[in-house]
Backbone as numpy.savetxt, mean C-alpha at the origin, in Angstrom:
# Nx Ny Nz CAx CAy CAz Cx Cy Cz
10.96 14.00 3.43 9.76 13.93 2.60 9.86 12.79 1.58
11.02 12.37 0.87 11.17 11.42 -0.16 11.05 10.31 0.51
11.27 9.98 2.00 11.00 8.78 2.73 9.70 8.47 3.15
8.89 9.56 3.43 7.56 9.25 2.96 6.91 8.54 2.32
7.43 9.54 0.84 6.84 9.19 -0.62 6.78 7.65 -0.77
8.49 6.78 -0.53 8.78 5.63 -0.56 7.65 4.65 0.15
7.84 4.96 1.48 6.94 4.30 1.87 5.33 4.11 1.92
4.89 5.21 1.18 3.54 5.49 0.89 3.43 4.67 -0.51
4.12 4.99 -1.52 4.09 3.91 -2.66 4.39 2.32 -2.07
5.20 2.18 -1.53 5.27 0.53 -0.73 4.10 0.27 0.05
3.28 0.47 0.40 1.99 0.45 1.12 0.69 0.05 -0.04
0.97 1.58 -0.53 -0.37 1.87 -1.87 -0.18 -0.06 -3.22
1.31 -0.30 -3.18 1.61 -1.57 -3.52 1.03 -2.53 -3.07
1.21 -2.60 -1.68 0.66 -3.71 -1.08 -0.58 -3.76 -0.43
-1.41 -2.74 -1.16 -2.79 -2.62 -0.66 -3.50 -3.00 -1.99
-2.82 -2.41 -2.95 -3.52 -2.62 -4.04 -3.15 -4.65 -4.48
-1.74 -5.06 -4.26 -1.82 -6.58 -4.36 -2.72 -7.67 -2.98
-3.45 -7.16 -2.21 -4.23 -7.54 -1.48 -5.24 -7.37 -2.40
-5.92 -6.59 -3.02 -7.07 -6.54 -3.78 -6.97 -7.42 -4.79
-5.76 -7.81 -5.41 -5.95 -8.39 -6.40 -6.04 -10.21 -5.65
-5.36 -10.48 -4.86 -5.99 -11.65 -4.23 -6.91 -12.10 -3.48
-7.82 -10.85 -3.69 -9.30 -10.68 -3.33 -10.03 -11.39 -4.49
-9.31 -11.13 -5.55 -10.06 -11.40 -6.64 -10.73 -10.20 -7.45
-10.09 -9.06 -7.25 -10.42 -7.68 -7.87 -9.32 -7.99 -8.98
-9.95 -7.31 -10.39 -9.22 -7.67 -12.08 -8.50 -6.64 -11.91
-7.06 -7.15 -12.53 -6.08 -6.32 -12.59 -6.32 -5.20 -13.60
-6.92 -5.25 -14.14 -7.87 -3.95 -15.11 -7.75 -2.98 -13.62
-8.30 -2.73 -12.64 -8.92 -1.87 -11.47 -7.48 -1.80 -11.15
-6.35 -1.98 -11.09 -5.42 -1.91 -10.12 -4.70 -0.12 -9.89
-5.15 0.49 -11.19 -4.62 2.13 -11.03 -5.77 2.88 -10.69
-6.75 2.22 -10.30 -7.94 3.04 -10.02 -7.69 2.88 -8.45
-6.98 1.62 -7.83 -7.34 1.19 -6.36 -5.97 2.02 -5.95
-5.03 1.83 -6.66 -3.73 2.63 -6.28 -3.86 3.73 -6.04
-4.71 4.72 -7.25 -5.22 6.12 -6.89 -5.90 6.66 -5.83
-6.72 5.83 -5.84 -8.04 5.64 -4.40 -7.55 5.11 -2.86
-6.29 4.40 -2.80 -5.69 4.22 -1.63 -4.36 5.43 -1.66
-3.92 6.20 -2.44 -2.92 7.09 -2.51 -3.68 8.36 -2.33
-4.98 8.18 -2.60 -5.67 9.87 -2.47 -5.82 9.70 -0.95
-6.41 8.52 -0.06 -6.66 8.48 1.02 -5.19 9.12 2.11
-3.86 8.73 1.35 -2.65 8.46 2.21 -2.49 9.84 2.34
-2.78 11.00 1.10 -2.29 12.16 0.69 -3.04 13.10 1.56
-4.71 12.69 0.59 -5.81 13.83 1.66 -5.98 14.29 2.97
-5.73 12.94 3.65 -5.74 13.31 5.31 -4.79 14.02 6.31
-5.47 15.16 7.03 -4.55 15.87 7.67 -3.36 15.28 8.29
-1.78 15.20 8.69 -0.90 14.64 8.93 -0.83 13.91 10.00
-1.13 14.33 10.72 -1.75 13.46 12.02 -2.69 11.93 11.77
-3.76 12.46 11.00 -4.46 10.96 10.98 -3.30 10.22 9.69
-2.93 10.79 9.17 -1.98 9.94 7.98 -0.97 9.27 8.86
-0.24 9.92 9.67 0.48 8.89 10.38 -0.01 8.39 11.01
-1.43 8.32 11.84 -1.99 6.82 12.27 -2.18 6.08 11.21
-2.77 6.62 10.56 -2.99 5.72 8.88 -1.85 4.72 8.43
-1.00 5.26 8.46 0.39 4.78 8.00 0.90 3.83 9.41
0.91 3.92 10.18 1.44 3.10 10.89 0.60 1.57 11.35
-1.03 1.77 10.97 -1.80 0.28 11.10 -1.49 0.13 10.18
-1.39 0.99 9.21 -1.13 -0.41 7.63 0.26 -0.85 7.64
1.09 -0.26 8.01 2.43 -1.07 8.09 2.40 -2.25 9.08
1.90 -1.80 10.07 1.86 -3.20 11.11 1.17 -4.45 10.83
-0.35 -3.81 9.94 -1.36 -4.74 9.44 -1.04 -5.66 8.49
-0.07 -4.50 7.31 0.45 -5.33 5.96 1.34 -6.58 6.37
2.04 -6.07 7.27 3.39 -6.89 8.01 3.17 -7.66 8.39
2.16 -8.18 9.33 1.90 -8.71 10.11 1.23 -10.13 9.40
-0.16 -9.38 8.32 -0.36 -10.13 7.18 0.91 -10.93 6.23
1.83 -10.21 6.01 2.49 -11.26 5.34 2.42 -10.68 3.44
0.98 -9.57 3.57 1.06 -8.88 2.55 2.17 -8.17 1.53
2.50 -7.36 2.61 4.14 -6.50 2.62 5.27 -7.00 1.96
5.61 -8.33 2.63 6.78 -8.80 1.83 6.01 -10.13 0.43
4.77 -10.24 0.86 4.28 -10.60 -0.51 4.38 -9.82 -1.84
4.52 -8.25 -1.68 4.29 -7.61 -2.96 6.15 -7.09 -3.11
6.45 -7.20 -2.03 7.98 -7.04 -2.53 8.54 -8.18 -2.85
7.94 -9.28 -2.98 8.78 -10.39 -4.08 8.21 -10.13 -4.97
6.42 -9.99 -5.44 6.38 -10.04 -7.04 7.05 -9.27 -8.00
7.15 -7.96 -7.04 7.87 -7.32 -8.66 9.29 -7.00 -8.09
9.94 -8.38 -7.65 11.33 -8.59 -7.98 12.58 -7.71 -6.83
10.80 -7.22 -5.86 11.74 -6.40 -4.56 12.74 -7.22 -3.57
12.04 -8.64 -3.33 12.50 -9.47 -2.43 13.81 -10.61 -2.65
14.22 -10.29 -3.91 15.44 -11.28 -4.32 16.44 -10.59 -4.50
């Protein structure tokens, strides 16, 4: 379950630093974190792990993923 958690916050990270290079104000960023973490939580387990597995492939693939693990000092 704590490996979950991890990776659901590493996601909800890099969903919410996609928004902000959308050009969404970092003012919004605990509102988008909440709002992409209620989505990860709410859904029955089944669609959460489809859920969870396009956004890992999507984030990844994007380049997103290891974008938000260098800003805050994950990637060095």
């Amino acid at each position: 379950m704590e490996q979950d958690i991890l990776t659901l916050a590493a996601l909800v990270a890099a969903f919410v630093g996609v928004a902000k290079g959308y050009g969404v104000p970092a003012k919004h960023s605990s509102a988008i974190a909440l709002a992409v973490a209620a989505l990860f939580v709410l859904v029955p387990d089944n669609v959460q792990q489809t859920v969870v597995t396009i956004a890992t492939i999507g984030l990844t693939a994007s380049g997103a993923y290891s974008y938000v693990k260098t800003r805050d000092g994950g990637g060095k």
